[in-house]
C-alpha positions as CSV (number, residue, x, y, z in Angstrom):
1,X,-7.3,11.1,16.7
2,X,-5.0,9.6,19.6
3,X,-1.1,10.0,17.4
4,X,0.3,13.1,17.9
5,X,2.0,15.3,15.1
6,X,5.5,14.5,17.1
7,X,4.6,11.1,16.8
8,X,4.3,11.0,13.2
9,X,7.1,12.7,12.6
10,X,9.0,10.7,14.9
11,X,7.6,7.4,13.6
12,X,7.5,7.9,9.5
13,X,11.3,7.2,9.7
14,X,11.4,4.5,12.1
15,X,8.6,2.6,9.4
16,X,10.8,3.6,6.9
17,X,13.9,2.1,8.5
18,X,11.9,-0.9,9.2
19,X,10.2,-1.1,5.8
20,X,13.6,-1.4,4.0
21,X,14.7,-3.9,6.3
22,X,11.8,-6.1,5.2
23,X,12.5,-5.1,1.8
24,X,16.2,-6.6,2.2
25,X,14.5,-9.8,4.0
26,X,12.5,-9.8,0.8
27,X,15.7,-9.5,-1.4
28,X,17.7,-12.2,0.2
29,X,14.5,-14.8,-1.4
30,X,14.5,-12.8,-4.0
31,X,17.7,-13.7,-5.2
32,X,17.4,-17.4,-5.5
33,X,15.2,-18.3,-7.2
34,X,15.9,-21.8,-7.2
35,X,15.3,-21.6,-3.1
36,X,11.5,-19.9,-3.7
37,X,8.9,-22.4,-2.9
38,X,5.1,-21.2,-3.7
39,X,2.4,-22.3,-1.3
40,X,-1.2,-21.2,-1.9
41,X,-3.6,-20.3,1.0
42,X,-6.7,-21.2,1.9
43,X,-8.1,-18.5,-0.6
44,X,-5.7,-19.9,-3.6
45,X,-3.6,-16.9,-2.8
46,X,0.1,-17.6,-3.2
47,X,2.8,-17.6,-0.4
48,X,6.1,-17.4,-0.3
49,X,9.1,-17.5,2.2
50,X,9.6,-14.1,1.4
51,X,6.7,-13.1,2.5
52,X,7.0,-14.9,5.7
53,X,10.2,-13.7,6.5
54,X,9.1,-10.0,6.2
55,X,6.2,-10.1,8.3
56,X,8.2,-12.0,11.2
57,X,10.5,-8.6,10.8
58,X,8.0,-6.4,10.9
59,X,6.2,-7.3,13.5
60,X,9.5,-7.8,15.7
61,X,10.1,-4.2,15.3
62,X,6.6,-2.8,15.3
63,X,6.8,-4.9,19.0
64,X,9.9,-2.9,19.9
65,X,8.7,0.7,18.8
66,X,5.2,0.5,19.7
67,X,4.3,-2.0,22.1
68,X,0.6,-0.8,22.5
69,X,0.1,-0.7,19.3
70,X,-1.8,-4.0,18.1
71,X,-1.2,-5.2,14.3
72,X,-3.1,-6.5,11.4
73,X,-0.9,-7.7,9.2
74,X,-2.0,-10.0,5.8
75,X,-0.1,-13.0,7.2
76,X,-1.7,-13.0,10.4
77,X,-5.1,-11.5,10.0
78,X,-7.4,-14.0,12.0
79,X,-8.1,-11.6,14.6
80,X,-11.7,-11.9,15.3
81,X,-13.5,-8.8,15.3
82,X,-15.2,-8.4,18.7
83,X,-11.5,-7.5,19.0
84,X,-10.5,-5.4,16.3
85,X,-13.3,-2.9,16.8
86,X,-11.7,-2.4,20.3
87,X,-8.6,-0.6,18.4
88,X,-8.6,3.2,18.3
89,X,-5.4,2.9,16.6
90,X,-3.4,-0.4,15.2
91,X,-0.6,-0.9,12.5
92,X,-1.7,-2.5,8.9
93,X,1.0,-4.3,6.9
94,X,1.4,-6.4,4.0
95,X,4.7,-7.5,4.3
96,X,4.7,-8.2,0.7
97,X,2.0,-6.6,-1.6
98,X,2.3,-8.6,-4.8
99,X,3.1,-12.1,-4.4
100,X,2.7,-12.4,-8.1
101,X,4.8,-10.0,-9.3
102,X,7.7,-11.6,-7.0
103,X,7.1,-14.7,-8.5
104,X,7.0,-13.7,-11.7
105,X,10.3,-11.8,-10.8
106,X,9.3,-8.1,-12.4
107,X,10.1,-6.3,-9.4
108,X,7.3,-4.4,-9.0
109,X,6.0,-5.7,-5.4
110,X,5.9,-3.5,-2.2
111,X,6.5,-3.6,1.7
112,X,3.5,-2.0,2.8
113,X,3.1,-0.5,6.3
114,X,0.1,1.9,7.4
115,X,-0.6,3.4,11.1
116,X,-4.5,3.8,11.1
117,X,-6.2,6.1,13.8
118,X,-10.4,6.1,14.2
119,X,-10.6,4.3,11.3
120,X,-8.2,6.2,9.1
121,X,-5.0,6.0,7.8
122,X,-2.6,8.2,9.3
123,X,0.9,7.5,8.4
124,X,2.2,5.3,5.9
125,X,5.4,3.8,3.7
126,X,5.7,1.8,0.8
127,X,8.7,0.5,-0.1
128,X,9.3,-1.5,-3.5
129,X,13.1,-3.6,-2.5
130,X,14.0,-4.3,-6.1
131,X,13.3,-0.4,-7.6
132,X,15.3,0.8,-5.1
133,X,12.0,3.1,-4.2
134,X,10.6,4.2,-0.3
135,X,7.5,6.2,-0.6
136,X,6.1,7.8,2.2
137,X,3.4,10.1,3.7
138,X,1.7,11.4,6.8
139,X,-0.9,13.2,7.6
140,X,0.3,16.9,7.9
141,X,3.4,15.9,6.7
142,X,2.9,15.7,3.2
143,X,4.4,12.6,1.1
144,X,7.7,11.8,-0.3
145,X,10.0,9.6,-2.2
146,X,13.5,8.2,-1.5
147,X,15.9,6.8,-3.9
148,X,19.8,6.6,-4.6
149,X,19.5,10.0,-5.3
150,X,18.0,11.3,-1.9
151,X,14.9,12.1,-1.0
152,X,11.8,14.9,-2.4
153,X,8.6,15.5,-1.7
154,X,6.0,14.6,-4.1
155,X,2.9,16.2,-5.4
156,X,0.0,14.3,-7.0
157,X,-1.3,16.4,-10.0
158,X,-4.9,16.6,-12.1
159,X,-4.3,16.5,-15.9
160,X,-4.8,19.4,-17.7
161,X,-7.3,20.3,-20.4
162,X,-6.9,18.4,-23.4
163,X,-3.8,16.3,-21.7
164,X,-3.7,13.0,-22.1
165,X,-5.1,11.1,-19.4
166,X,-2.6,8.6,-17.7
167,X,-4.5,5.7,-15.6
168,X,-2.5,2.8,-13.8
169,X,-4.3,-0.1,-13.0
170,X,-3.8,-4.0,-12.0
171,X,-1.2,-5.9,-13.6
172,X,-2.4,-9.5,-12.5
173,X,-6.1,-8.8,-12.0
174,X,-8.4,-8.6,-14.9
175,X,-11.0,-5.6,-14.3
176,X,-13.7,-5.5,-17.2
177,X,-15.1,-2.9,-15.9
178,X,-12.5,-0.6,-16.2
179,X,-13.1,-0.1,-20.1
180,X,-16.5,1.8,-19.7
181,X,-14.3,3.8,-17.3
182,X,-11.8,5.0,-19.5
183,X,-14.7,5.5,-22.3
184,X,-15.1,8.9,-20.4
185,X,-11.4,10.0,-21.3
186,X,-11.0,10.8,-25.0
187,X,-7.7,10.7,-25.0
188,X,-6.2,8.5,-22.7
189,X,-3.2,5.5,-21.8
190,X,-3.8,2.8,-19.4
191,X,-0.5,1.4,-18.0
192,X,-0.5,-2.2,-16.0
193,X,1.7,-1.8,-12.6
194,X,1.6,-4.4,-10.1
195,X,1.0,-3.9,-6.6
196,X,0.5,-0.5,-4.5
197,X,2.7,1.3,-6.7
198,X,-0.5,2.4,-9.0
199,X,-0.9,4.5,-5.6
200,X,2.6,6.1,-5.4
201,X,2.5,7.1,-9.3
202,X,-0.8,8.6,-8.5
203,X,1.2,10.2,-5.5
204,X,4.2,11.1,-7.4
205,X,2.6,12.9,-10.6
206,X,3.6,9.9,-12.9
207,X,-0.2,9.3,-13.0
208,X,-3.4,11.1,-12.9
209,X,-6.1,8.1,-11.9
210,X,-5.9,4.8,-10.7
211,X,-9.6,3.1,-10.6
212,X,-9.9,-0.1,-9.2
213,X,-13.1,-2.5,-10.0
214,X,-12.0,-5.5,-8.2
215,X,-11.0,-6.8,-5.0
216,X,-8.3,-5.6,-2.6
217,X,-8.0,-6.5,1.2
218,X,-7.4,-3.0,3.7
219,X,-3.8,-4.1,4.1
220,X,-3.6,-3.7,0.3
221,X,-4.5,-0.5,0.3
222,X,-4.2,1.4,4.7
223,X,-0.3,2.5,3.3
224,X,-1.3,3.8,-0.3
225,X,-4.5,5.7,1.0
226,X,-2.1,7.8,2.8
227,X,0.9,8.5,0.8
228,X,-1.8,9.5,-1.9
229,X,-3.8,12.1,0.2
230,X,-0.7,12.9,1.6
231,X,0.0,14.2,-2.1
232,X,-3.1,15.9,-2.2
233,X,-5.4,13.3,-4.1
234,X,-8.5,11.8,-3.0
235,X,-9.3,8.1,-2.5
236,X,-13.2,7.3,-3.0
237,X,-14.5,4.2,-1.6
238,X,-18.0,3.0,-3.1
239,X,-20.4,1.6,-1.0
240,X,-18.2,2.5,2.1
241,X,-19.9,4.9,4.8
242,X,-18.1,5.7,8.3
243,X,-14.5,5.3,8.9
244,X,-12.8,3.2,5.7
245,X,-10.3,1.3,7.7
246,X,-12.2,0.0,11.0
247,X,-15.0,-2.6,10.0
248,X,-15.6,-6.4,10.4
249,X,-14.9,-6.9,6.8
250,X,-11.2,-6.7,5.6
251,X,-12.3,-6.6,2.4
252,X,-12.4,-3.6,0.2
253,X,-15.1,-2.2,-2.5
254,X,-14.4,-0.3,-5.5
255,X,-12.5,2.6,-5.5
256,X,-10.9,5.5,-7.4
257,X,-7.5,8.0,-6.6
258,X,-7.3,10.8,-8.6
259,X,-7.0,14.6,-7.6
């Protein structure tokens, strides 16, 4: 691994800072409505100004912090891969995880921004603008959470024999396979949450699983990967052998957090 400890620590606030900024960027759209004009990509994804506006911030400021430092960012992602796999380290960012949810105005869409070294995420932040929420982890730093009250560290937790089980899982995605899942949970609640926030609840101790049978992009996932093991739970790729976060294709396979 090339980042140093006192880089990490001197970073995670810096991608906090800049996070939030992109979360008031976010917020500006945010607020009227009547201005937010949907454009669909060539995968049918939607776009939005917002999310434009964000990653034109972000990657301003990622230029000023770390100018060696490449970027892969959602919104500019057409990097072929005979240079990619040059990278020992670049920054991953959605500048807004959740498109949906903004457009369908329930606040729960993210900032995401992850620092991934050899192939792994190292350092990461998630900031959701309208909750009022910045989590954050690094490796050997542990992971945390900032609100109007200040800020804690956070500890992901395993539920406890006969406890009920608390999954999270995709608000706007459909997964059938999830129900054969949750068969092995006698007692059990499944609760929809959009965006990478079914990470930081995992993270927090809200919830104890978050399975995902569907598809995600890295970007989706580089900043949540972190915060989570950063709160001491695991994130189990399937199919996925070698480093998670350095291959051609920027699509991800199934996976499961839990401690």
């Amino acid at each position: 691994m090339l980042t140093t400890a006192a880089e990490l620590s001197h970073w995670l606030p810096q991608i906090r800072r800049i996070s939030i900024d992109a979360g008031d960027a976010i917020l500006a759209i945010y607020n009227q409505p009547q201005a937010i004009d949907v454009q669909h990509k060539a995968d049918d994804s939607p776009l939005t100004a917002a999310d434009l506006a964000a990653h034109q911030l972000i990657m301003r400021e990622l230029q000023k912090l770390t100018p060696d430092i490449p970027v892969l960012s959602e919104e500019a992602a057409d990097i072929p891969w005979s240079e990619r796999q040059t990278w020992q380290r670049f920054w991953l960012v959605d500048p807004l995880d959740g498109t949906k949810e903004f457009i369908k105005r329930n606040g729960e869409f993210t900032v995401n921004v992850a620092l991934i070294d050899a192939g792994e995420p190292v350092l990461g932040v998630i900031h959701a603008p309208v909750l009022g929420k910045t989590y954050s982890g690094a490796q050997g730093l542990g992971a945390f959470v900032a609100d109007s009250s200040g800020e804690r560290a956070i500890q992901a937790i395993a539920p406890k024999a006969g406890e009920t089980v608390r999954l999270v899982g995709s608000k706007s995605h459909y997964q059938p396979e999830v129900e054969p899942y949750l068969a092995q949970f006698p007692l059990h609640e499944l609760v929809a949450v959009g965006s990478s926030l079914k990470f930081c609840l995992v993270a927090e101790g809200v919830a104890h699983i978050y399975p995902r049978f569907g598809p995600t992009m890295l970007w989706d996932t580089g900043a949540g990967h972190i915060i989570a093991t950063a709160a001491g739970a695991s994130v189990v790729y399937e199919g996925i052998e070698g480093p998670a976060y350095q291959r051609e294709n920027l699509r991800n396979g199934n996976f499961v957090v839990r401690v």
